[in-house]
C-alpha positions in Angstrom: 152.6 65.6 41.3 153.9 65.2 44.9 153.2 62.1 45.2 154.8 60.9 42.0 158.1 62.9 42.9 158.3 61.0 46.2 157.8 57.6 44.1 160.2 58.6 41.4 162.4 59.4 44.9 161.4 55.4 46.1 162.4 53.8 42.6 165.9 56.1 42.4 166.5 55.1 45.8 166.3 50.9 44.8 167.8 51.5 41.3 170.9 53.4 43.5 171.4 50.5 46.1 171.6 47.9 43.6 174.0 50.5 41.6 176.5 51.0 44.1 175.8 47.0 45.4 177.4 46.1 41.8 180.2 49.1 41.6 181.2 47.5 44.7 181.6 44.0 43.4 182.7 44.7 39.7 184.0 48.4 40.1 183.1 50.6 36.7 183.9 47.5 34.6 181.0 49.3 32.3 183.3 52.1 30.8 184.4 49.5 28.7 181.0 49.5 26.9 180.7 51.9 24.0 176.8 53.9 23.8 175.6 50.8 21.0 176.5 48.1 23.6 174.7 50.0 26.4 171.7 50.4 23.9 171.7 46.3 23.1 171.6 45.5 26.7 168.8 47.7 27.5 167.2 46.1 24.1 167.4 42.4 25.7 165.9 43.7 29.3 163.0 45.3 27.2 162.5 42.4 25.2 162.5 40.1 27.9 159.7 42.3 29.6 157.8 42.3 26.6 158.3 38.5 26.4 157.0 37.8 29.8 154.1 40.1 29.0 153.1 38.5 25.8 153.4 34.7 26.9 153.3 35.0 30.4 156.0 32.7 30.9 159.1 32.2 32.9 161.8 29.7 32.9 164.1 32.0 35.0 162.2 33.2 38.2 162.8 36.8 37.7 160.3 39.0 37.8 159.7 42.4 35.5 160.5 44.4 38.4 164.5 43.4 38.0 164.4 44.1 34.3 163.1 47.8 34.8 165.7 48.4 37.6 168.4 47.3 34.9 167.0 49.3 32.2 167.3 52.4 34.5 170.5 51.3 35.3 172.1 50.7 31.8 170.5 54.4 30.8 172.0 55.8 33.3 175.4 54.4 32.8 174.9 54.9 28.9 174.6 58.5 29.4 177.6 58.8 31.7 179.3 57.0 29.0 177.9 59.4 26.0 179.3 62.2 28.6 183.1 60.7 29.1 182.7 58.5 26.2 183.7 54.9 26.6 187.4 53.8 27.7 190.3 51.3 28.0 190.7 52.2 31.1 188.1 51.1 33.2 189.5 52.7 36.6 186.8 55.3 37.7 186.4 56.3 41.6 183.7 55.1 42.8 182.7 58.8 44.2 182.8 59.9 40.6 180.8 57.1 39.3 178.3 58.1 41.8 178.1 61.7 41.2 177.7 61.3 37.8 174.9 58.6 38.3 172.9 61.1 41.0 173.4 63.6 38.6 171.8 62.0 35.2 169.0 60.6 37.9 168.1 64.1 39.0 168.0 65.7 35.9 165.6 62.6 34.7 163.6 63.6 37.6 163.8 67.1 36.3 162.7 66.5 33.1 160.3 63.6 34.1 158.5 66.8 36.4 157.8 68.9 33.3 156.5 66.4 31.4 154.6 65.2 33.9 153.1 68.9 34.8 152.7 69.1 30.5 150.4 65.7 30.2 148.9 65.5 33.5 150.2 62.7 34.7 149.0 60.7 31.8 150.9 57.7 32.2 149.1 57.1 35.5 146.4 56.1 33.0 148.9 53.4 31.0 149.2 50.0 30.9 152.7 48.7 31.8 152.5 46.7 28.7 152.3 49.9 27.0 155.3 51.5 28.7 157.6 48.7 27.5 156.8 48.9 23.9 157.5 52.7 24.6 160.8 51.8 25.8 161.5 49.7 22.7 160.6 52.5 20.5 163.0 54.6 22.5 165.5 52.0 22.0 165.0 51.5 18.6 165.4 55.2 17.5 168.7 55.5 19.5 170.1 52.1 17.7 169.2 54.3 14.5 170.7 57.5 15.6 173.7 55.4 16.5 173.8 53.5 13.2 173.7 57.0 11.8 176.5 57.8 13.5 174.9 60.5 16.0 173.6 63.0 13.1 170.0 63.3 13.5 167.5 65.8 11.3 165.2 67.2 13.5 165.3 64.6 16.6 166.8 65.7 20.2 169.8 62.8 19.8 170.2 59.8 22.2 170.4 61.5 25.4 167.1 63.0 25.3 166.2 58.8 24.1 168.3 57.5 27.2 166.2 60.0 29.8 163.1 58.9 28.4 163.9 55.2 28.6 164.6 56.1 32.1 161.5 58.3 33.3 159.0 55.3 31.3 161.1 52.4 33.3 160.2 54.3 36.7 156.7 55.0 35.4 156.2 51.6 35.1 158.4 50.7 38.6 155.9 52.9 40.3 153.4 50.9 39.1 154.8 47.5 40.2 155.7 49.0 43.4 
């Protein structure tokens, strides 16, 4: 378990830089984006993953690894947004923006440590391939909680969705990395 907290801590730490690289250049341009929007973008980095997986080809020379950083990235932001909902007003200070993303990471870490302890690092045993289609699932069930408007049954709403997109992108970062 140590050593998977310290490679969660490697992944948040490149998924960070390249958050703060873009709040820098485009500010919090993303409070525009309602939850649904957040959840298609995530869908199109997943897809592409899957994609590459399936065919093995590329005509953009990207790799996987970028995809996963952004689907960390776009959960991250769509649970700040689910928090503070989206706005008109894009203005947010940047030490804001970055509390709020440290925040959601840690408590991902937090939750990504009890599962972990629950199944034994299972996913160690995974396929990447099988990690993505995870993450579509994920995806998929939020677009349904959101088409339902946010009223769910029995399931633990997007949130719970958004961190497990999250902990399966690093799972699968570690991985690569």
């Amino acid at each position: 378990m140590e050593k998977t907290n310290k490679q969660f801590d490697e992944v948040a730490k490149i998924c960070k830089d390249i958050f703060v690289k873009k709040l820098n250049d485009y500010g919090s341009a993303w409070r525009i984006l309602r939850t649904s929007s957040l959840t298609d973008q995530i869908l199109i980095k997943a897809q592409r993953i899957r994609s590459f997986e399936i065919t093995g080809v590329r005509k953009i020379n990207e790799d996987s690894k970028g995809e996963f950083i952004a689907i960390i990235n776009y959960a991250t932001i769509a649970l700040i947004q689910n928090k503070l909902g989206f706005a008109d007003n894009i203005e947010m200070q940047k030490e804001e923006a970055l509390k709020l993303y440290t925040d959601f990471i840690e408590e991902s870490k937090q939750l990504m440590i009890k599962k972990n302890h629950d199944y034994g690092e299972a996913w160690r045993n995974m396929r990447i391939s099988s990690l993505t289609d995870l993450i579509l699932m994920k995806i998929f069930r939020t677009k349904q909680i959101e088409d339902n408007k946010g009223k769910t049954l029995i399931s633990e709403g997007v949130d719970a969705n958004y961190f497990d997109m999250i902990n399966y992108a690093v799972f699968a970062m570690i991985k690569i990395l």
